[in-house]
C-alpha positions in Angstrom: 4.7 0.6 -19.2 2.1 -1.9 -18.2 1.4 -5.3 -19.7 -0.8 -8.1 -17.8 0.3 -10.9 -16.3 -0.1 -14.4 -18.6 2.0 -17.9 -18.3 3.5 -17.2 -21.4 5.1 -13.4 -20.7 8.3 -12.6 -22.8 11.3 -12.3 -20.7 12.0 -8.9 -18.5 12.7 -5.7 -20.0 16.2 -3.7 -19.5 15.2 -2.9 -15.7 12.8 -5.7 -15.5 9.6 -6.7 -14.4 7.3 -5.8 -11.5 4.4 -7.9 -10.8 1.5 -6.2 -8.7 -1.8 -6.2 -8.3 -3.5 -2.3 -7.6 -5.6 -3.5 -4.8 -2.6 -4.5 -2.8 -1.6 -1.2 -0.6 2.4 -2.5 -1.3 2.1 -3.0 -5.0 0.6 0.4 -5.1 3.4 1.8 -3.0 6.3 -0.1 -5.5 4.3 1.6 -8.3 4.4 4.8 -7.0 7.9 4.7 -6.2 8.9 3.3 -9.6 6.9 6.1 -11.4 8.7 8.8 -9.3 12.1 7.6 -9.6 11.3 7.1 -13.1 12.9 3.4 -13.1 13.0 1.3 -15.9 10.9 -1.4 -15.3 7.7 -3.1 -16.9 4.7 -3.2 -14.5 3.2 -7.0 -15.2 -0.7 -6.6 -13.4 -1.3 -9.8 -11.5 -5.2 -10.1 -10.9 -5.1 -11.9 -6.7 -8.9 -12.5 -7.0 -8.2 -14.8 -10.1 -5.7 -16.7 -8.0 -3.2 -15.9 -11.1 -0.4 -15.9 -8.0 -0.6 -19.5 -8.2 0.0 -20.1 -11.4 3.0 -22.2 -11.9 4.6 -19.4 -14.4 4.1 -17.1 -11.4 8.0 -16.2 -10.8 7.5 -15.4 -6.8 7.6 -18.9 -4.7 5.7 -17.2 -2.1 3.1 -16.8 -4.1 2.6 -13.0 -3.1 3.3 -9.5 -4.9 5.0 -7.4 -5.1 7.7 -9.4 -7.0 10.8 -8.3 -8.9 12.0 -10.2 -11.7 15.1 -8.8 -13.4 16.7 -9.8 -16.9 19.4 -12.2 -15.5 16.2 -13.8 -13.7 17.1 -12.2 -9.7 13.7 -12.2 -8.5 12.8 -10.7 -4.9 9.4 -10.5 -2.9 8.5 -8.3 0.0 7.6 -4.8 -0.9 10.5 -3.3 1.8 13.1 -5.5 -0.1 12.3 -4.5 -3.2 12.4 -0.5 -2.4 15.2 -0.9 -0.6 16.7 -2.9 -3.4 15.7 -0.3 -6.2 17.0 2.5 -4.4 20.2 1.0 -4.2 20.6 -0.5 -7.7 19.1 2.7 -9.7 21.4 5.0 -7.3 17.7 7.2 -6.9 17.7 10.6 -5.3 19.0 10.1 -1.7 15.8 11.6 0.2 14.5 8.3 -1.2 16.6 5.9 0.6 19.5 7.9 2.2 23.4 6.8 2.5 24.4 8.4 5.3 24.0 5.5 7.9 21.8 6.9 10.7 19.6 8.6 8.6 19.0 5.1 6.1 18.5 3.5 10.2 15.5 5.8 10.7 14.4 4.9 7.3 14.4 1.3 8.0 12.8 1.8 11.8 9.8 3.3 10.0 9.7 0.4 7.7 9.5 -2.0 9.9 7.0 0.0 12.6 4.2 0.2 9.6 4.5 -3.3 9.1 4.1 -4.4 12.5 2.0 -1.6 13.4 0.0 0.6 10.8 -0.3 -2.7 8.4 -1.6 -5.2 11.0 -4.5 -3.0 12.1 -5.2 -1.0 9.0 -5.2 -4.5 7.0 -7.2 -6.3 9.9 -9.9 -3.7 9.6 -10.9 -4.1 6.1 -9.6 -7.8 5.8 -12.1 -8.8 9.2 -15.2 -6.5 8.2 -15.4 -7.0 4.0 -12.9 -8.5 2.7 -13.1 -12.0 3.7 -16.5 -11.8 2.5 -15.2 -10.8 -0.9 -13.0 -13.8 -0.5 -15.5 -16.3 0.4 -14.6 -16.2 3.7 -16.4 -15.3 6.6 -16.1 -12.2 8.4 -15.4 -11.7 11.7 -17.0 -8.3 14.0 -15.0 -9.2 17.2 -11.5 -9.2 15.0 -12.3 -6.2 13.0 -13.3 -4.4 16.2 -9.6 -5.3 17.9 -8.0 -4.3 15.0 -9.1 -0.6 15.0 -8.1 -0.6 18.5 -4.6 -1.9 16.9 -5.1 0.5 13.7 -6.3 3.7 16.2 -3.2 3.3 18.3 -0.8 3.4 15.4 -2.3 6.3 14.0 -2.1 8.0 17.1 2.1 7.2 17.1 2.2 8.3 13.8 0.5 11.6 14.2 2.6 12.4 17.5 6.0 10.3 17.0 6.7 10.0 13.4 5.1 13.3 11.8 6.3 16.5 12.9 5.0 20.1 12.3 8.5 21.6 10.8 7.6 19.4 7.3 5.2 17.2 5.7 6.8 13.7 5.7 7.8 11.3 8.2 10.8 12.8 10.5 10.2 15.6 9.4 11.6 15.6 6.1 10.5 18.4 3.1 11.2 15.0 1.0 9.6 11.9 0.5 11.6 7.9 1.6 10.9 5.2 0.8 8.7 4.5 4.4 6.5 7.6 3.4 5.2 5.3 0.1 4.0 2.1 2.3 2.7 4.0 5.4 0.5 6.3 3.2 -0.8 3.1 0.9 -2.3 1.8 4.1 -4.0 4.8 5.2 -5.0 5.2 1.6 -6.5 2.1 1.4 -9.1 2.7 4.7 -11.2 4.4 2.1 -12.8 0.6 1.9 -14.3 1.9 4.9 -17.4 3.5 2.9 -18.0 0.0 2.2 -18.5 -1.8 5.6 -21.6 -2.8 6.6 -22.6 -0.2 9.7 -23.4 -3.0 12.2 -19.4 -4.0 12.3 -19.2 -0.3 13.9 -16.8 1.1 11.9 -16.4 4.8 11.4 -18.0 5.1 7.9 -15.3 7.1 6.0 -11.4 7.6 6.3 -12.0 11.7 7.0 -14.2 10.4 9.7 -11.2 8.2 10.9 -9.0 10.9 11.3 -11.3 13.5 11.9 -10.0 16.6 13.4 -7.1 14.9 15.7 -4.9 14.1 13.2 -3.9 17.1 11.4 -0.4 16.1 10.8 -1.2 13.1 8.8 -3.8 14.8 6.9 -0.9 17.2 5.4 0.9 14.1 4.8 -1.5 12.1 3.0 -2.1 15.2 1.0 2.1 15.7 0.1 1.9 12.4 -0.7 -0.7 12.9 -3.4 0.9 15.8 -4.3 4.2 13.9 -5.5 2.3 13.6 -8.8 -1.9 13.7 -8.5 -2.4 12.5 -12.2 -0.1 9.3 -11.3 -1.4 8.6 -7.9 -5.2 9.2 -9.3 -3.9 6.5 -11.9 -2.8 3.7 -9.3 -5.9 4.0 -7.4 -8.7 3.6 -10.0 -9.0 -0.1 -9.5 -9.0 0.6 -5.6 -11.9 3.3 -6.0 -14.0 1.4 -8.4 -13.6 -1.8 -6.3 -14.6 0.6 -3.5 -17.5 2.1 -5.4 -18.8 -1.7 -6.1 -18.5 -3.2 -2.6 -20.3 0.1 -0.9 -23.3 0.0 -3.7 -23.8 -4.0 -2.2 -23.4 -2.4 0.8 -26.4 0.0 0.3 -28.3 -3.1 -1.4 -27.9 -5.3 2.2 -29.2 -2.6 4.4 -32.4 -2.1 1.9 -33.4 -5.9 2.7 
């Protein structure tokens, strides 16, 4: 159930509310994950561009989403929290977030690898080569140029340290966790890369990214898609038609 964001929001559903905006890769990932598990929670669409995260109403002091709200008014940021968190409190299906102790430790390791890792150099990418511009902000060649550096190093630990070719998701698993959900978003959102100027030197698409070295992770991005295509089509419209827009300026710069 969706319902937009606005000051004056009725209080939290039975499971409660989660606020996210679609062209954040973790919002998409708690969306996802909330869809699958089949949790009951509203999903409250907070628009980032519109600065409606600093609203006063807004219920996450840090000003960021994802955010959980729940009925007795618990609220938690941080997109690993909050899976973590769900898992837990909806007792999900265990390949999700698993009990057994070193099994949930591997989960966690991957969680905190793509942040520090995958996040900071797939982010960096599009943040230092188009979206700063989108922000107002200038952009910055030399950053975005470090960053795949950053970004092309992780994929390459991903492809030969996390993904295996027993099964299709990280560790090996025939399941999805948790980790699966935010490392995909972030290699799901480098399809921004169609709309980079060519003189930031880029590769110009995400198959060109990958190309023909990372097989593993092209049978994972495709199981993850798998999960449910009509749902995961769904969550990344507003990605794609954002996309769409930026590459058509795109194709109206390099005419002048």
């Amino acid at each position: 159930m969706d319902a937009p964001f606005s000051p004056a929001a009725s209080s939290p559903a039975d499971g409660g509310e989660l606020f996210v905006d679609m062209m954040s890769q973790p919002s998409r990932a708690c969306c996802f994950f909330v869809h699958l598990a089949r949790l009951p929670l509203t999903r409250r669409q907070v628009i980032l561009g519109r600065k409606e995260q600093l609203l006063d109403s807004f219920p996450n002091p840090l000003k960021q989403v994802p955010c959980l709200v729940e009925r007795d008014g618990f609220v938690l940021p941080e997109s690993s929290a909050i899976l973590k968190y769900l898992a837990d409190r909806h007792a999900v299906a265990d390949h999700w977030y698993p009990r057994e102790l070193r099994a949930r430790a591997r989960v966690n390791a991957a969680l905190d690898w793509q942040h520090f890792s995958l996040r900071r150099g797939a982010a960096g990418v599009t943040w230092f080569s188009l979206i700063a511009r989108n922000m107002g902000m200038k952009t910055d060649p030399g950053m975005a140029r470090a960053m795949l550096n950053v970004l092309r190093g992780a994929l390459g630990k991903l492809e030969k340290t996390w993904l295996t070719d027993e099964a299709p998701f990280m560790m090996g698993s025939s399941q999805p966790c948790i980790a699966d959900l935010l490392v995909s978003e972030e290699i799901f959102n480098l399809t921004l890369l169609e709309a980079i100027d060519e003189d930031f030197g880029m590769p110009p698409t995400l198959d060109a990214l990958l190309g023909e070295d990372h097989p593993r992770i092209t049978r994972f991005l495709a199981a993850c898609q798998d999960l449910d295509w009509t749902e995961w089509r769904s969550i990344h419209g507003i990605l794609h038609t954002a996309r769409d827009k930026m590459a058509a300026k795109k194709k109206t710069r390099s005419r002048m």
